[in-house]
C-alpha positions as CSV (number, residue, x, y, z in Angstrom):
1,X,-29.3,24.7,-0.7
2,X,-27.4,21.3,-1.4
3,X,-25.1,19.3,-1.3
4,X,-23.0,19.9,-4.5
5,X,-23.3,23.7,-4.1
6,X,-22.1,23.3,-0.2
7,X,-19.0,20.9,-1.1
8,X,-18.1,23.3,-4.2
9,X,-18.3,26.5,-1.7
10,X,-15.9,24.2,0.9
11,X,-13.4,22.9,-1.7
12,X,-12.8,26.4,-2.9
13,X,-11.9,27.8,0.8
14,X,-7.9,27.6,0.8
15,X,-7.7,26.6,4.3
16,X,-9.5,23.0,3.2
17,X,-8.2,22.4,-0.2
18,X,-4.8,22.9,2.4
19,X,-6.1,20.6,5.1
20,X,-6.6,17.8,2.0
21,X,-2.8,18.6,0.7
22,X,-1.5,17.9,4.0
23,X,-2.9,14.8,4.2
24,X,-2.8,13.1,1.3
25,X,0.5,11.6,-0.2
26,X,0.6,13.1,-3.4
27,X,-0.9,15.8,-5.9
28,X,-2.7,12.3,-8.1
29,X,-3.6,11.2,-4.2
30,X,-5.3,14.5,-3.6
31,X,-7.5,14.7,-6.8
32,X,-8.7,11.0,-6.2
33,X,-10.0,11.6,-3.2
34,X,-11.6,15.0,-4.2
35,X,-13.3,13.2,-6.9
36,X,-14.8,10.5,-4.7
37,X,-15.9,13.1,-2.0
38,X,-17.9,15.4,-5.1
39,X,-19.6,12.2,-6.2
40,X,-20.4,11.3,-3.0
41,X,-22.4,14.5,-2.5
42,X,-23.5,14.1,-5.9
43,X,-25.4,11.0,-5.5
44,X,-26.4,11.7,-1.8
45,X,-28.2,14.9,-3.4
46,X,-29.8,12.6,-5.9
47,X,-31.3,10.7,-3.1
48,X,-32.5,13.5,-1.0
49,X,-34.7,14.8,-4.1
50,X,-36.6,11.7,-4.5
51,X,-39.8,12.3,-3.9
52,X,-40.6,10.8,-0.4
53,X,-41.7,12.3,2.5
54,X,-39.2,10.2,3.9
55,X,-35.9,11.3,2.1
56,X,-36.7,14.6,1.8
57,X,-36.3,14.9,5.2
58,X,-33.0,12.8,5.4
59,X,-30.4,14.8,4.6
60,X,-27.3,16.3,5.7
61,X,-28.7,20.0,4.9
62,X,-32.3,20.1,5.4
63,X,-33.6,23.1,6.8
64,X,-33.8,21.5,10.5
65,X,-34.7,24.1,13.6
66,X,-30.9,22.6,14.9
67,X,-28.0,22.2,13.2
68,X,-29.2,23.1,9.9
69,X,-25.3,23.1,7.8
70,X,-23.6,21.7,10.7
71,X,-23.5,17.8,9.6
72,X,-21.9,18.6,6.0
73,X,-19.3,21.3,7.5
74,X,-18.5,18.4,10.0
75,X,-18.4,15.8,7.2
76,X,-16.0,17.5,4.9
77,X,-13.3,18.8,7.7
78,X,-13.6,15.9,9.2
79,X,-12.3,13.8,5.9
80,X,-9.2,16.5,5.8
81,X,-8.5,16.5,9.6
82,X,-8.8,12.7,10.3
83,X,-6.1,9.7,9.8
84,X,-7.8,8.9,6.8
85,X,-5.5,10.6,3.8
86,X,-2.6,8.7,5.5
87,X,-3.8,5.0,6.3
88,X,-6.3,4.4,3.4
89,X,-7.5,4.5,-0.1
90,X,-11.4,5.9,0.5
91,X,-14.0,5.0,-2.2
92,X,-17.7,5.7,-2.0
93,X,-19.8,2.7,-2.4
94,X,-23.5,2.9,-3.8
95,X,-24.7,-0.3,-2.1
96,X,-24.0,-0.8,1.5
97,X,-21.6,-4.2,0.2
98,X,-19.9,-3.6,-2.8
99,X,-16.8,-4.7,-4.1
100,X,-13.2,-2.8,-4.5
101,X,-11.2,-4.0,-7.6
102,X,-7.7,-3.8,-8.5
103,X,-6.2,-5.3,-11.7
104,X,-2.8,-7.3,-12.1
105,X,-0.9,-7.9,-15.1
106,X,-0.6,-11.6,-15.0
107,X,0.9,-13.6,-18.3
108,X,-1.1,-15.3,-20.5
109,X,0.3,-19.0,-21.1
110,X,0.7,-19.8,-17.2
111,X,-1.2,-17.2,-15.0
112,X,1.6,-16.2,-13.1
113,X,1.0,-12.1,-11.7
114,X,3.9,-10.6,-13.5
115,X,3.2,-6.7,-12.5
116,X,0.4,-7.4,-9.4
117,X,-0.9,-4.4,-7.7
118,X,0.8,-5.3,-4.6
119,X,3.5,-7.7,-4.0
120,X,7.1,-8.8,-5.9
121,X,7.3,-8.9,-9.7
122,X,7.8,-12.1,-11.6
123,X,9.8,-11.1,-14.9
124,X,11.5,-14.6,-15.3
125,X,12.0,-16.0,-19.1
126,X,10.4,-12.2,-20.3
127,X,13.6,-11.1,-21.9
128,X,15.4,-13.0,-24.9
129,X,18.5,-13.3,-22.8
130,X,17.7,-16.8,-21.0
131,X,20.2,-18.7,-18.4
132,X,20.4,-22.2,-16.7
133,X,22.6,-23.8,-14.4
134,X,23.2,-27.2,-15.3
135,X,24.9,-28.9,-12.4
136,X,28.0,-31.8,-13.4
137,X,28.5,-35.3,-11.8
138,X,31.5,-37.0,-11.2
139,X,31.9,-40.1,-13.5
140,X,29.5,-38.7,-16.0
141,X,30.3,-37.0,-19.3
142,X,27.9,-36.5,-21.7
143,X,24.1,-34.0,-21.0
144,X,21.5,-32.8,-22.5
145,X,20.0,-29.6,-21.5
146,X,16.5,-28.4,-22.3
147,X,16.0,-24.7,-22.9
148,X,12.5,-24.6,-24.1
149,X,13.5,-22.4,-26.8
150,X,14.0,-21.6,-30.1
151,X,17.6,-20.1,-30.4
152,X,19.1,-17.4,-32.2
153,X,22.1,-19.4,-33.6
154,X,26.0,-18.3,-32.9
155,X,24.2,-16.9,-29.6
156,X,25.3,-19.8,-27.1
157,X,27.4,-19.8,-24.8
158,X,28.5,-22.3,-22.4
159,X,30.8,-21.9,-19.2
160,X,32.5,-24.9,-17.8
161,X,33.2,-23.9,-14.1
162,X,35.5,-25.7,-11.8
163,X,34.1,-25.3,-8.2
164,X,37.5,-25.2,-7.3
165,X,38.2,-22.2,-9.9
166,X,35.2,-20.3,-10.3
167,X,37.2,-17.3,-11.6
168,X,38.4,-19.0,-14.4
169,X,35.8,-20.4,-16.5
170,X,36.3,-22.7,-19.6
171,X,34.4,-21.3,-22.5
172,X,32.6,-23.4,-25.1
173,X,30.4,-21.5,-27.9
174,X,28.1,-22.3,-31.1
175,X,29.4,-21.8,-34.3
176,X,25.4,-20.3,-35.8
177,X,25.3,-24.2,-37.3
178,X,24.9,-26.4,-34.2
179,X,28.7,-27.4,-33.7
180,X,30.1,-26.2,-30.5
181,X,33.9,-25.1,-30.0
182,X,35.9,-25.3,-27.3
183,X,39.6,-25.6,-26.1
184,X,41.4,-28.6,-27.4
185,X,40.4,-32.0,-25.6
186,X,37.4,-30.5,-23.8
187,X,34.8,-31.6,-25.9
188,X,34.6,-35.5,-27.2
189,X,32.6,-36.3,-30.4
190,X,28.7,-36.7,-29.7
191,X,27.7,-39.8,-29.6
192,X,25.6,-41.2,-32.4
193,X,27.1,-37.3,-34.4
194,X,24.3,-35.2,-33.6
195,X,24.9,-31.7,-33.8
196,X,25.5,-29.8,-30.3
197,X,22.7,-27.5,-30.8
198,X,19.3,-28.0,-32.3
199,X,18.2,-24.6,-32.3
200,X,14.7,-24.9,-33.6
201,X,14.1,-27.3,-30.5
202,X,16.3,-25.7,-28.2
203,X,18.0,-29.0,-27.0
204,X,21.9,-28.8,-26.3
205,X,24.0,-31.4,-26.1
206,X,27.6,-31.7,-24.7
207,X,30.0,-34.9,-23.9
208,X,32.8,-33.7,-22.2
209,X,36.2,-34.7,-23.1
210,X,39.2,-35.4,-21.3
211,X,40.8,-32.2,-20.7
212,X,37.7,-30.8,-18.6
213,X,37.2,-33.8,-15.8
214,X,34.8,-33.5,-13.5
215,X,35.2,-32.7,-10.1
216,X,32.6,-32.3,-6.8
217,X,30.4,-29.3,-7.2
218,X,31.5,-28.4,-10.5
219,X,28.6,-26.7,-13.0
220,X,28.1,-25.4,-16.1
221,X,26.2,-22.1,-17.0
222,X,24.4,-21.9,-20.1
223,X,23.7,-18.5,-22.1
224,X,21.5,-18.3,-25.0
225,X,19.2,-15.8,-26.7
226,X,15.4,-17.0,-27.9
227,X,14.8,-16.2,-31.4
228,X,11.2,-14.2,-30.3
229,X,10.5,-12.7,-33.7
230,X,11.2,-15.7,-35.2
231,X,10.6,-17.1,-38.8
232,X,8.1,-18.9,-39.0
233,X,9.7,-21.6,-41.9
234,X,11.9,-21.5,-38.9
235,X,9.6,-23.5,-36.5
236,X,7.3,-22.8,-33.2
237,X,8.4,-22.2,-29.7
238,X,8.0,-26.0,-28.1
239,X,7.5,-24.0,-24.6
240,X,5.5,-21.4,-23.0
241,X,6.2,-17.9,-24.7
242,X,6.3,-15.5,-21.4
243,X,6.5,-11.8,-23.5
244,X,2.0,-12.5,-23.6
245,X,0.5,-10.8,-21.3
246,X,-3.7,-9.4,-20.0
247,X,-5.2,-7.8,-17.2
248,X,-7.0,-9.6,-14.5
249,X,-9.0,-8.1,-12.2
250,X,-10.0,-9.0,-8.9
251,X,-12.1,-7.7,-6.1
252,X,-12.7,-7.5,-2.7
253,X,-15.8,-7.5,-0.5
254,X,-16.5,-5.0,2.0
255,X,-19.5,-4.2,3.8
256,X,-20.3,-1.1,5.5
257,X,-21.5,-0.9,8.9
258,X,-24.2,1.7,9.7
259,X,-23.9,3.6,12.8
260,X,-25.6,7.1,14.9
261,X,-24.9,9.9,17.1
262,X,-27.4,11.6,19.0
263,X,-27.5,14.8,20.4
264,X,-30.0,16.5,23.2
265,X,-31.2,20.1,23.1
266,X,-32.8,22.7,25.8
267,X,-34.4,25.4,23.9
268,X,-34.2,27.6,26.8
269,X,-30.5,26.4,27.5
270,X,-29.4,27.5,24.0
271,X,-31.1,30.9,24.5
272,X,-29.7,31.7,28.1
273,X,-26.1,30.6,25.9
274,X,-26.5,33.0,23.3
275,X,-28.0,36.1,25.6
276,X,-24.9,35.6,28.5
277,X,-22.4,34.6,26.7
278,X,-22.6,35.4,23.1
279,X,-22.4,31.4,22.2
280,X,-24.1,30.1,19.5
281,X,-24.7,26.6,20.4
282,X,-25.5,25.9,16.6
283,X,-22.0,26.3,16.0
284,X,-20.2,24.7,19.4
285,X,-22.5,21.7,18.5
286,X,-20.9,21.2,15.1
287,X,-17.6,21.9,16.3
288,X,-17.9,19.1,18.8
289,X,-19.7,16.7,16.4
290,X,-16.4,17.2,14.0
291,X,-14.3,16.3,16.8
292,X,-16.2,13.3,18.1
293,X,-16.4,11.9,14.0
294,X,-12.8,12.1,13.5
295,X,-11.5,10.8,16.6
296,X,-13.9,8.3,15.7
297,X,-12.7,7.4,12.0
298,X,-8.9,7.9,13.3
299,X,-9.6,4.9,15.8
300,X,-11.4,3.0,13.5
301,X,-8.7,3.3,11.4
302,X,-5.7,2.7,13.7
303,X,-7.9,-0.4,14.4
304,X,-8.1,-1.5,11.3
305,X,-4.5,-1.2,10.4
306,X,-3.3,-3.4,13.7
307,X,-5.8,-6.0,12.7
308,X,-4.2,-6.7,9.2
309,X,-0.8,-6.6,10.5
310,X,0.7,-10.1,10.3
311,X,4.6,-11.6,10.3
312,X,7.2,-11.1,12.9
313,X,7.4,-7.8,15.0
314,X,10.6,-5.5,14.1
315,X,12.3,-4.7,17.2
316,X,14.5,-1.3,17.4
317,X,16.4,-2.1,20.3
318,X,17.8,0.5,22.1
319,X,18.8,-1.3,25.1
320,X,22.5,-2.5,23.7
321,X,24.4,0.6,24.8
322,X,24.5,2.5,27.7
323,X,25.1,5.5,26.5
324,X,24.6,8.9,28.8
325,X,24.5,11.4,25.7
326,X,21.3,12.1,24.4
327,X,22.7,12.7,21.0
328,X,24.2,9.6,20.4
329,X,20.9,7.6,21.8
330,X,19.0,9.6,19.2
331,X,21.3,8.7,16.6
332,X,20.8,4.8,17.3
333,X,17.3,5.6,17.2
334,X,17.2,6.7,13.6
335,X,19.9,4.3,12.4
336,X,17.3,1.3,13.6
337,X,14.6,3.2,11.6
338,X,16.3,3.8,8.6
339,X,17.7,-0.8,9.2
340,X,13.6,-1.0,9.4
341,X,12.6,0.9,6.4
342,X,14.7,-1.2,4.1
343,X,13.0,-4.2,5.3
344,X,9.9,-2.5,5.0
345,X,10.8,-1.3,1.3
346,X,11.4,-5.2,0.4
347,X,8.3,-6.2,1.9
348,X,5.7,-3.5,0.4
349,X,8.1,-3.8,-3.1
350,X,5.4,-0.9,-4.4
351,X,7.0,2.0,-2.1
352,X,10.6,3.0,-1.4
353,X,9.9,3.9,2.7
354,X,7.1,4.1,4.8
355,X,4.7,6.8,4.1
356,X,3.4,7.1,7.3
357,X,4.3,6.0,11.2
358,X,1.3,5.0,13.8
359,X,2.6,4.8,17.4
360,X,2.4,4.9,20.7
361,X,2.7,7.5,23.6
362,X,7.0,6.4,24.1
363,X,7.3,5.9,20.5
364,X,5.6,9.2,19.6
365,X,7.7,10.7,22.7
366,X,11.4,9.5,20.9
367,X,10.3,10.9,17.3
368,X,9.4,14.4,18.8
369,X,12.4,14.1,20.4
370,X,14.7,14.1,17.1
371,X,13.9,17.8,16.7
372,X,17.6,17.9,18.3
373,X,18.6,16.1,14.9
374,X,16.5,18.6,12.8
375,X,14.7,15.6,11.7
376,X,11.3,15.7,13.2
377,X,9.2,18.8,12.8
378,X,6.2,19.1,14.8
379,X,2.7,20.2,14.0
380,X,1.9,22.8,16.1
381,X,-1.9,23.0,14.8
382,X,-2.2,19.6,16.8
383,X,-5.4,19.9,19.3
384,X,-5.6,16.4,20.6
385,X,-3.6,13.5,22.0
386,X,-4.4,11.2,19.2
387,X,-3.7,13.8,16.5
388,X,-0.7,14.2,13.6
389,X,2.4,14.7,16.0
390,X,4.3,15.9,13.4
391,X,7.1,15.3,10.4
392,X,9.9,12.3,10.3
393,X,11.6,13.3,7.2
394,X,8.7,14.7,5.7
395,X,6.8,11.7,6.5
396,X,4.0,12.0,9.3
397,X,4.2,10.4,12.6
398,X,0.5,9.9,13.9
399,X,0.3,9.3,17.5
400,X,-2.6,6.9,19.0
401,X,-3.6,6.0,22.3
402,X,-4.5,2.6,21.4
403,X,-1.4,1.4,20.2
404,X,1.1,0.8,23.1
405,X,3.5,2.8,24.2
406,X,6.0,1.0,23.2
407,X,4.5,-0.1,19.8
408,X,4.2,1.3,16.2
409,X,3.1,0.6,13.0
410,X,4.9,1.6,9.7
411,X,2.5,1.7,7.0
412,X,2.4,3.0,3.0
413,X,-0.4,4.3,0.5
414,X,0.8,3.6,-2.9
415,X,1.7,7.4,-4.8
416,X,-0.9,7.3,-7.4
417,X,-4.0,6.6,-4.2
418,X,-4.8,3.3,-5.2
419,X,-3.3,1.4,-2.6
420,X,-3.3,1.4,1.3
421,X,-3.5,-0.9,4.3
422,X,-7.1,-0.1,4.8
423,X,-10.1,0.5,2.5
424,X,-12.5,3.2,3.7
425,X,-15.4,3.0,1.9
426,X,-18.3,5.6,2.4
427,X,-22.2,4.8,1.5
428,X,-23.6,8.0,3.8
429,X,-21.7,11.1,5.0
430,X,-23.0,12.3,8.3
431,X,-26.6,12.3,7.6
432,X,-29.1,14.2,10.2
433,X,-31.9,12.7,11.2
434,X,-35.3,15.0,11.9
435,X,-35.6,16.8,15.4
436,X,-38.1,15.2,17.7
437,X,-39.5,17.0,20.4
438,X,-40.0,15.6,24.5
439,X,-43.8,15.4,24.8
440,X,-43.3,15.2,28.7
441,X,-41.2,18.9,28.1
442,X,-42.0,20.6,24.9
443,X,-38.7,23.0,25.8
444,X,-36.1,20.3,24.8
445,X,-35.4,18.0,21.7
446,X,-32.9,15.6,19.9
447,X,-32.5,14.5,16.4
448,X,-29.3,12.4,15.3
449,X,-26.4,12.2,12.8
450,X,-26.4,8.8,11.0
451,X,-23.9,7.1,9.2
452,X,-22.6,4.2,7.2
453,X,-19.2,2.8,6.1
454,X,-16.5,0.7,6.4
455,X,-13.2,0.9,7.4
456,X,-11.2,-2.6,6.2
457,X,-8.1,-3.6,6.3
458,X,-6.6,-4.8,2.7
459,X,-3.2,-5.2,2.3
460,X,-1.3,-6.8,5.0
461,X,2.1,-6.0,3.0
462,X,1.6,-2.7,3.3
463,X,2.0,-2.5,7.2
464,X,5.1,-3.7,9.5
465,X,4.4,-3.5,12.9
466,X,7.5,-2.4,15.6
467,X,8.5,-2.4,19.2
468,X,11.2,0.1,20.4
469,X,13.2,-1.6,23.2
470,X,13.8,1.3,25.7
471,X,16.1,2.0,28.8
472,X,14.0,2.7,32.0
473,X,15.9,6.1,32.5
474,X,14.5,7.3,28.6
C-alpha cells in the first residue's frame, strides 16, 4: 500500500470530499487545496521508496504491528475537520524553509503596486481623462499649469470656481489650436502672445482678466485628455506614461517547525479491550490521535492569527441602551457587525465581508444566540468546545478557548485560495515512527507520530480584531 493509492481511496469517500467543501471558501479554494494535499502524498511516497533502511521504515503506512493506516486516516480528516480551510492558504513545502510568493502588478516607469495582491489599488494618471486642481491667489493673475502630458487638442477644459459659488462655475475651453475662450472680460491677452495651450508639452497658461477677480479660496479645475496613441511627428510624452505595466514577485520566508506525539501500548491491555469489550484499540488510537492533531493545528492557528493582528481594536458596544427585550438587543448586535464589516471591507480591499469569525466563549454565546433572528445556524456535528459553532450568514463562526470571552477576530481568505491571514505550510504529514519495545517488559511498546510545518501569520490586513462591550445581566 501507499500513500497516493490511500489519499485517492479517501478523496473519493463523499463524506470527505464534503468535510473539504464545508471548509473551504469556494469551489477554486477546494481544488487548490486538494491539489496540494495529492502532491504532498506524492512526494512523501517518493521519499519512503528510497532505498534506506532508514526511510523505508518512516512512513505514514508502513506495515507497523500498531497503528498500521491510522496516521494517514488521521492526517487527511484532520486537514477537513480542523480551522485550517477557514484561516489559511496551506502549501506544501519541499525544504523545511522555503519561500511563499505572490505577484503584484506594479507600473513600470515608477514602481508604484497598481493591482498588489493585497492592499488598495493605485489607478491614478492610468486613464486618458486627467484632472488637477490649481488653487488661485488674491492679487495674482496670470499661471501656468503643468500637466505632464501630451493633449488631445479641443479636449481642455477649465473651470473657474468661486469659493463663494461653487455651483456656478465659469467655463473657459481650447479651441484644438491652443487659444482658449471664455466669457467676455475673463481672460486678458498672455503676456509675451503665447498661445494658452501647448499641447505637445502639455503646459497651459491663463492670465485672468477683469471680469473673474480673485477672491479667498477660490480654484480652478482643469480637464484634459492625454493624446496616448499619439503621433509620433506629434512629439513624446515629457512625463512618466502610467498605462506600462509587469509583474513583480515577491516572497516570504517561513520555516517549519518539527514536532512528535508519542503513544504507549500494553499488548495484553489491547487484548483484554478487544476480548471484553469488542474495542479495537487500533482504531480508538487513531480516533484520538485525529482529535489531539486538529485541536492542535486549530490552536496553532487561532495563535497565529492573533499574533498578526495589529491597529486599533473595534469595539461593538452594547452597553448604550438598556434595553429589557431580547430582540431588540440582538438587533443592535448585528447592526454593530454589519458597521464593522464595512470597515473591515475597506481595510482587506480584496474581500466584500469577513469570511470567517474567531471568538470567544461570550462572543460565540451572542452569535448562537441570533438563531431568534434566523441568522445564525448552528452545526450540530460540533463535538468539541473549540470547534465550528456554526453559520452567521453563511459565514462560519469558530469558537476558541484562547481568545477571550469577550474578544473576536474577523478574518478573510481571498475567493480564488491564494490569500489568508496565515500560511500553513506542510513539509511532513503525520509521519509514524517504528515501534520500540520495553526491554524491562517485553508486553508493552511505543512508537511516535512525527511532524513538521508551519503555521505563519502573513497578512495583517486580512484580520480585524473586536471586543463586544456587554451588560452584566447578558
Amino acid at each position: 500500500m501507499n500513500e497516493v493509492k490511500l489519499f485517492s481511496d479517501a478523496v473519493s469517500n463523499d463524506s470527505w470530499r464534503k468535510a473539504l467543501s464545508f471548509t473551504s471558501i469556494s469551489d477554486l479554494d477546494a481544488k487548490l487545496r486538494m491539489a496540494n494535499y495529492n502532491k504532498m502524498f506524492s512526494a512523501y511516497e517518493t521519499n519512503t521508496t528510497i532505498d534506506s533502511e532508514v526511510t523505508k521504515q518512516f512512513s505514514g503506512v508502513s506495515e507497523l504491528p500498531v497503528l498500521t493506516n491510522q496516521f494517514f486516516d488521521a492526517t487527511v480528516s484532520s486537514y477537513v475537520r480542523s480551522f485550517a480551510g477557514f484561516l489559511s492558504i496551506e502549501r506544501v513545502m519541499n525544504e523545511p524553509t522555503a519561500l511563499l510568493g505572490y505577484l503584484d502588478l506594479v507600473g513600470v516607469t515608477d514602481g508604484r503596486k497598481v493591482l498588489p495582491n493585497i492592499g488598495p489599488e493605485n489607478l491614478n494618471g492610468i486613464q486618458s481623462n486627467y484632472k488637477i486642481t490649481q488653487v488661485l491667489t488674491e492679487g495674482t493673475s496670470a499661471y501656468t499649469i503643468a500637466t505632464n502630458r501630451k493633449l488631445i487638442p479641443g479636449m481642455v477644459t477649465i473651470q473657474l470656481i468661486h469659493s463663494a459659488d461653487p455651483t456656478n462655475p465659469v467655463i473657459v475651453r481650447d479651441d484644438a489650436k491652443g487659444n482658449l475662450l471664455a466669457p467676455a472680460g475673463v481672460l486678458a491677452p498672455n503676456a509675451g502672445g503665447e498661445l494658452g495651450v501647448d499641447y505637445r508639452t502639455g503646459v497651459i497658461s491663463i492670465t485672468l482678466g477683469d471680469a473673474f477677480t480673485v477672491a479667498e479660496n477660490d480654484y480652478a479645475v482643469v480637464l484634459v485628455v492625454s493624446d496616448v496613441p499619439g503621433d509620433p511627428a506629434f512629439g513624446q510624452l515629457t512625463g512618466p506614461g502610467n498605462n506600462r505595466f509587469k509583474l513583480r514577485d515577491y516572497h516570504i520566508i517561513v520555516a517549519t517547525k518539527p514536532d512528535m506525539l508519542e503513544a504507549e501500548g500494553n499488548i495484553l491491555a489491547y487484548a483484554r479491550l478487544q476480548k471484553s469489550y469488542a474495542i479495537d484499540a487500533n482504531a480508538e488510537v487513531g480516533k484520538k490521535l485525529t482529535e489531539l492533531y486538529t485541536k492542535l493545528i486549530n490552536k496553532q492557528l487561532v495563535a497565529a492569527t492573533a499574533s498578526i493582528w495589529k491597529g486599533n481594536v473595534y469595539e461593538i458596544d452594547l452597553t448604550t441602551t438598556n434595553w429589557n427585550e431580547w430582540g431588540s438587543y440582538l438587533d443592535q448586535f448585528e447592526g454593530r457587525l454589519e458597521d464593522m464589516n464595512a470597515d473591515f471591507a475597506e481595510q482587506a480591499n480584496k474581500v466584500t465581508e469577513p469570511t470567517a469569525f474567531v471568538v470567544g466563549k461570550k462572543v460565540g454565546s451572542m452569535f448562537s444566540k441570533l438563531t431568534k433572528n434566523n441568522t445564525f445556524v448552528k452545526n450540530t456535528d460540533s463535538t468539541y468546545v473549540n470547534d465550528l459553532l456554526g453559520y452567521y450568514n453563511g459565514v462560519p463562526v469558530l469558537r476558541h478557548l484562547d481568545i477571550a470571552d469577550d474578544e473576536g477576530y474577523a478574518v478573510a481568505k481571498t475567493r480564488d485560495g491564494q490569500l489568508a491571514p496565515v500560511m500553513r505550510g506542510i513539509y511532513l504529514p503525520l509521519t509514524a515512527t517504528p515501534t520500540v519495545g520495553n526491554y524491562n517488559n517485553t508486553t508493552q511498546f511505543a512508537n511516535g507520530v512525527y511532524y513538521q510545518e508551519a503555521n505563519e501569520g502573513i497578512v495583517p490586513e486580512l484580520v480585524m480584531k473586536f471586543k463586544v462591550k456587554m451588560n452584566s445581566n447578558v
